[in-house]
N, CA, C and O atoms as a Tripos MOL2 file, in Angstrom:
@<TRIPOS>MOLECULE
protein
  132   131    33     0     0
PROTEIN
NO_CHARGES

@<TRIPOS>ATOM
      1 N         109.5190  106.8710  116.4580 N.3       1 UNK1
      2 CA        109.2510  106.2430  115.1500 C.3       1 UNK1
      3 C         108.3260  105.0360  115.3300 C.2       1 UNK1
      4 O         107.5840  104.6600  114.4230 O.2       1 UNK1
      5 N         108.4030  104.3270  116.7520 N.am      2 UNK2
      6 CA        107.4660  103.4660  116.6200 C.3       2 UNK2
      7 C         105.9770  103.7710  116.8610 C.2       2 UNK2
      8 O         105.1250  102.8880  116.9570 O.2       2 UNK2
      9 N         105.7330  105.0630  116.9500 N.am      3 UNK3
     10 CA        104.1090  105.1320  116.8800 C.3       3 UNK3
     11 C         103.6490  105.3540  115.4060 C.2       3 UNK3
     12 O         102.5620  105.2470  114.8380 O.2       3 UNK3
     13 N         104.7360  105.6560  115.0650 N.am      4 UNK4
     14 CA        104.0490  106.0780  113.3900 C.3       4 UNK4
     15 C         104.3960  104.5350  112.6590 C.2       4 UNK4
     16 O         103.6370  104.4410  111.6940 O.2       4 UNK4
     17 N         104.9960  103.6800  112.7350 N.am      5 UNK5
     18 CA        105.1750  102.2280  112.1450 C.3       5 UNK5
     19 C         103.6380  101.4500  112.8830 C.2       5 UNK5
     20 O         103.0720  100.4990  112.3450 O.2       5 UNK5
     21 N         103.2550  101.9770  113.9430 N.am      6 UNK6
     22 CA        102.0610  101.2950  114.8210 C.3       6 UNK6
     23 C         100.8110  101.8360  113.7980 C.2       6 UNK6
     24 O         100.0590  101.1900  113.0680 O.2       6 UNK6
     25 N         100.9020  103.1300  114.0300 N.am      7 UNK7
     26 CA         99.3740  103.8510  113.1600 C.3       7 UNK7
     27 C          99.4330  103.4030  111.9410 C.2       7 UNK7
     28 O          98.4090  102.8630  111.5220 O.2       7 UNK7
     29 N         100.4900  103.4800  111.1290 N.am      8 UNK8
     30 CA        100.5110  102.7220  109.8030 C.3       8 UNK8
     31 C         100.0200  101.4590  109.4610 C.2       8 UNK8
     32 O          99.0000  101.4170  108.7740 O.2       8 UNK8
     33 N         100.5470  100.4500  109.8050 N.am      9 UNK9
     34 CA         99.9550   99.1920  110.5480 C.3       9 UNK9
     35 C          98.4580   99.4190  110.5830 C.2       9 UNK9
     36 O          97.5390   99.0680  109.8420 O.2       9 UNK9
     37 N          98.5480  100.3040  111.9800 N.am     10 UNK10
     38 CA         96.8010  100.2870  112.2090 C.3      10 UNK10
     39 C          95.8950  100.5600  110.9690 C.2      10 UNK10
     40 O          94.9230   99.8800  110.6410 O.2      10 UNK10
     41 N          96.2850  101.4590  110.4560 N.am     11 UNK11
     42 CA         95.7830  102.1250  109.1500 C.3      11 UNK11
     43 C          95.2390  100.9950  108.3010 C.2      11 UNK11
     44 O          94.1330  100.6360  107.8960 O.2      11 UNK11
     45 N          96.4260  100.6140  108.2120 N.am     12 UNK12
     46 CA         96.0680   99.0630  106.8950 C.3      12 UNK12
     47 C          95.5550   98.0980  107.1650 C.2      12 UNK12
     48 O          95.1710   97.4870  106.1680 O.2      12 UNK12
     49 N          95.3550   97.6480  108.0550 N.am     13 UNK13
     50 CA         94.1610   96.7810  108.8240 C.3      13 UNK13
     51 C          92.9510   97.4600  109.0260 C.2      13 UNK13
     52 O          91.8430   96.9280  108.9490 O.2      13 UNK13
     53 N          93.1440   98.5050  109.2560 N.am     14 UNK14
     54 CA         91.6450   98.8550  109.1380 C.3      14 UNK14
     55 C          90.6280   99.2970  108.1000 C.2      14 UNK14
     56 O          89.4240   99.0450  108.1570 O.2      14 UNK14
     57 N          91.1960   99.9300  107.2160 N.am     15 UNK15
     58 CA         91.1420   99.7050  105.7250 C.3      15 UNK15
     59 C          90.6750   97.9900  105.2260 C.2      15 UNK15
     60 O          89.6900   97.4600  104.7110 O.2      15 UNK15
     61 N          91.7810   97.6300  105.6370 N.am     16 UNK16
     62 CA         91.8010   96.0500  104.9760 C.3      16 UNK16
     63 C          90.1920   95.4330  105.6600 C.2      16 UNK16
     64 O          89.4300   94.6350  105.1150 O.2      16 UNK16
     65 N          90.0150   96.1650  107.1100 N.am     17 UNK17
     66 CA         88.6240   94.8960  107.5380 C.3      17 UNK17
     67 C          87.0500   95.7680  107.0310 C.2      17 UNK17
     68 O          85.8750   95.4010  107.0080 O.2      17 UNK17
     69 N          87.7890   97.1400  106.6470 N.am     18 UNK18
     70 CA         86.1220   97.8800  106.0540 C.3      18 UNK18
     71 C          86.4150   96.9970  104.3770 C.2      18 UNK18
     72 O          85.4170   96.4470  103.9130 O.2      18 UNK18
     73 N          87.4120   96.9210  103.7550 N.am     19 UNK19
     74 CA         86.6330   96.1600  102.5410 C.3      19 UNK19
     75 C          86.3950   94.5950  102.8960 C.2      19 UNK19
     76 O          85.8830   93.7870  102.1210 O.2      19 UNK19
     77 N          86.8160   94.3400  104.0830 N.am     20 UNK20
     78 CA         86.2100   92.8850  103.7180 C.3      20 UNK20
     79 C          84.5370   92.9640  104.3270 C.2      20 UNK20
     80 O          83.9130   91.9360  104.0630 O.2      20 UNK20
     81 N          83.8450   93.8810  104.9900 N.am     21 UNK21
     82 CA         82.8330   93.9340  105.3480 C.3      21 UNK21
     83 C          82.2330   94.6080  104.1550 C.2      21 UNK21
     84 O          81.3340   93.9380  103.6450 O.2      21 UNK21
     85 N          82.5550   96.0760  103.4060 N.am     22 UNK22
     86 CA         81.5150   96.2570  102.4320 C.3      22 UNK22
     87 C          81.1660   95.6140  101.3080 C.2      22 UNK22
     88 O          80.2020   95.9870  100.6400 O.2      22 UNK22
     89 N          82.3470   93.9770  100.7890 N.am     23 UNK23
     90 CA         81.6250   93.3350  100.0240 C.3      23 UNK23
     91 C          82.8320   92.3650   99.7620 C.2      23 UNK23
     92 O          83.8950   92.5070   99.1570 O.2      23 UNK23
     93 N          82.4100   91.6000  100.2670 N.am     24 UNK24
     94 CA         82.9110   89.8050  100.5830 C.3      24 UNK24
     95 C          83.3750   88.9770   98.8280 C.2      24 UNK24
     96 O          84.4880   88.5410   98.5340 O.2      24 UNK24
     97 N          82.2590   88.9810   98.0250 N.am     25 UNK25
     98 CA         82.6330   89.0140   96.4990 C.3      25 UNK25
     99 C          82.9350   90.1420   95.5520 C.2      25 UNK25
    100 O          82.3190   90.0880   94.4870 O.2      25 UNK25
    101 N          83.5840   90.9380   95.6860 N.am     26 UNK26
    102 CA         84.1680   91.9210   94.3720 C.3      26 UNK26
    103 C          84.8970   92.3640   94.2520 C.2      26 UNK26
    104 O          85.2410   93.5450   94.2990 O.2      26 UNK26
    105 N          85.5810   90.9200   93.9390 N.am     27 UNK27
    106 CA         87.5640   91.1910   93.6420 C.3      27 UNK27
    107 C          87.4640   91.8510   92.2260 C.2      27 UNK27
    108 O          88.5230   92.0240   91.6230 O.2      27 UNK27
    109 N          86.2260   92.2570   91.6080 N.am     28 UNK28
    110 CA         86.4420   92.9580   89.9930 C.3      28 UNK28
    111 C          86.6550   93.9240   90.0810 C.2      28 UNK28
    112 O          87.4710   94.4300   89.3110 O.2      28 UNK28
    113 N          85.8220   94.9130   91.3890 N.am     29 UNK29
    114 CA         86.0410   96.1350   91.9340 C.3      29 UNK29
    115 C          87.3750   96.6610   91.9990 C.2      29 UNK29
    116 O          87.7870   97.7140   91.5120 O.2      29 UNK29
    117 N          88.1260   95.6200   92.7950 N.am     30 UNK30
    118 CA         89.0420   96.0280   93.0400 C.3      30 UNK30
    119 C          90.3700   95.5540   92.4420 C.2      30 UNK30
    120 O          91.1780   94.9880   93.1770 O.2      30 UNK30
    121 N          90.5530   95.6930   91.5500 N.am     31 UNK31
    122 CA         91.8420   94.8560   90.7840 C.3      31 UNK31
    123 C          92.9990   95.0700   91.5290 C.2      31 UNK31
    124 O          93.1630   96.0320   92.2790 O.2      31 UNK31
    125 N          93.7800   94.2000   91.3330 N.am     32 UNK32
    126 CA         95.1170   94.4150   91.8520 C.3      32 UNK32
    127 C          96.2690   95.3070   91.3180 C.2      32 UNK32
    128 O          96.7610   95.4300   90.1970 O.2      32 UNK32
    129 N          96.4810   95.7870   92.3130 N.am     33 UNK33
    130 CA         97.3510   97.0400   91.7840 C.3      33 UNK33
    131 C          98.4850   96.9210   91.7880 C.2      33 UNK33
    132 O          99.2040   97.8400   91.3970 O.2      33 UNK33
@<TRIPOS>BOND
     1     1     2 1
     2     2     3 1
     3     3     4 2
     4     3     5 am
     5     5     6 1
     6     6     7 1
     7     7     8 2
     8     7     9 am
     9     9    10 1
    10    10    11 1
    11    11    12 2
    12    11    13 am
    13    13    14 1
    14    14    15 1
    15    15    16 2
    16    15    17 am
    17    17    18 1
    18    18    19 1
    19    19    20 2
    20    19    21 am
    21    21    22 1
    22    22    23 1
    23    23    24 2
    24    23    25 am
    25    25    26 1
    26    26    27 1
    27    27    28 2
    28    27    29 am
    29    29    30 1
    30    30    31 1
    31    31    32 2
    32    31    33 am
    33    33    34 1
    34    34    35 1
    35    35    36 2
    36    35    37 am
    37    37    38 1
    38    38    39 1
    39    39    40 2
    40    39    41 am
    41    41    42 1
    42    42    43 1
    43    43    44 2
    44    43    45 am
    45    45    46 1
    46    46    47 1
    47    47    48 2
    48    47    49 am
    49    49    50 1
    50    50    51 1
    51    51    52 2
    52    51    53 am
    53    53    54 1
    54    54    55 1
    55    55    56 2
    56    55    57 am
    57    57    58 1
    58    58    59 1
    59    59    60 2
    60    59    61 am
    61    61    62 1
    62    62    63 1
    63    63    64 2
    64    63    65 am
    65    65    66 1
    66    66    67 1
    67    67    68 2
    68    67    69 am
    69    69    70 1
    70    70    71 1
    71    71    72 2
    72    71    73 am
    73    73    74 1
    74    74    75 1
    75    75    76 2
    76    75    77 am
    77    77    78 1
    78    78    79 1
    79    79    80 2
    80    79    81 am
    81    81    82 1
    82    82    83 1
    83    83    84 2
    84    83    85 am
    85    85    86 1
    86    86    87 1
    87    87    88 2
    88    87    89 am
    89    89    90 1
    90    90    91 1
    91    91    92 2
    92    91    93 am
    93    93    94 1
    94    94    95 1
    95    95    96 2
    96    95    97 am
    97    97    98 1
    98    98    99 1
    99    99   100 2
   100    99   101 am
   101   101   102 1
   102   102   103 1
   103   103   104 2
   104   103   105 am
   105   105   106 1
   106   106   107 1
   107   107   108 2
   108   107   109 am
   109   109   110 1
   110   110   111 1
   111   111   112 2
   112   111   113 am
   113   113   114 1
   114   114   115 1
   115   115   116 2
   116   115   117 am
   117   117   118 1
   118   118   119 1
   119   119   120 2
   120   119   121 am
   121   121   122 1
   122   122   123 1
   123   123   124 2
   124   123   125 am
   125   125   126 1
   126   126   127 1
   127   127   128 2
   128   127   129 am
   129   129   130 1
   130   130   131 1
   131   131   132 2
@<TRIPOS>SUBSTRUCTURE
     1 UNK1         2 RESIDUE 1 A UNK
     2 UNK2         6 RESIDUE 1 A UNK
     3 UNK3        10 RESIDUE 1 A UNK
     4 UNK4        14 RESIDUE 1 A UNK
     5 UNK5        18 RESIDUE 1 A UNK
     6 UNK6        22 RESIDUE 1 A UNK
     7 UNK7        26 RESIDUE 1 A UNK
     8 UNK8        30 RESIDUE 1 A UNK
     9 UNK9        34 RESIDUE 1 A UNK
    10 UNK10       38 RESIDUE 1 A UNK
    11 UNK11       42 RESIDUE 1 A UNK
    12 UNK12       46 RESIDUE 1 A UNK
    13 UNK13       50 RESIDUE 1 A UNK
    14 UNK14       54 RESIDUE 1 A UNK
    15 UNK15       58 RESIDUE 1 A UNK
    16 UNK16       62 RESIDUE 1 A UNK
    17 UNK17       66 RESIDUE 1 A UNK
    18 UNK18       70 RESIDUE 1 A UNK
    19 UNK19       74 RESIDUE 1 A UNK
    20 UNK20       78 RESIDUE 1 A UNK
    21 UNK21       82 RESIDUE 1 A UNK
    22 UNK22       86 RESIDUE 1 A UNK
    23 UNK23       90 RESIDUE 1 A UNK
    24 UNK24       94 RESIDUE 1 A UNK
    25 UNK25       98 RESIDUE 1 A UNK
    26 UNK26      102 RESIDUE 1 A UNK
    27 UNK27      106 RESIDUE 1 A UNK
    28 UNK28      110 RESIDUE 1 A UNK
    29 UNK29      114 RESIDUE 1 A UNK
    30 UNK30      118 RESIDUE 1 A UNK
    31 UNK31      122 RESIDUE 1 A UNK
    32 UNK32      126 RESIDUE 1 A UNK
    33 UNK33      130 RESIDUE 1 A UNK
């Protein structure tokens, strides 16, 4: 179970650092969900 709590993790960080690179201002884009 702990590789799949690890990849998950990984998942969302990596996600999380491609939107902070494809655009630094456009929190309109993306509203909070």
């Amino acid at each position: 179970m702990i590789l799949v709590a690890v990849s998950f993790i990984a998942g969302r960080v990596y996600e999380y650092r491609l939107n902070l690179k494809e655009c630094e201002n456009c929190n309109n884009n993306y509203p909070e969900k």
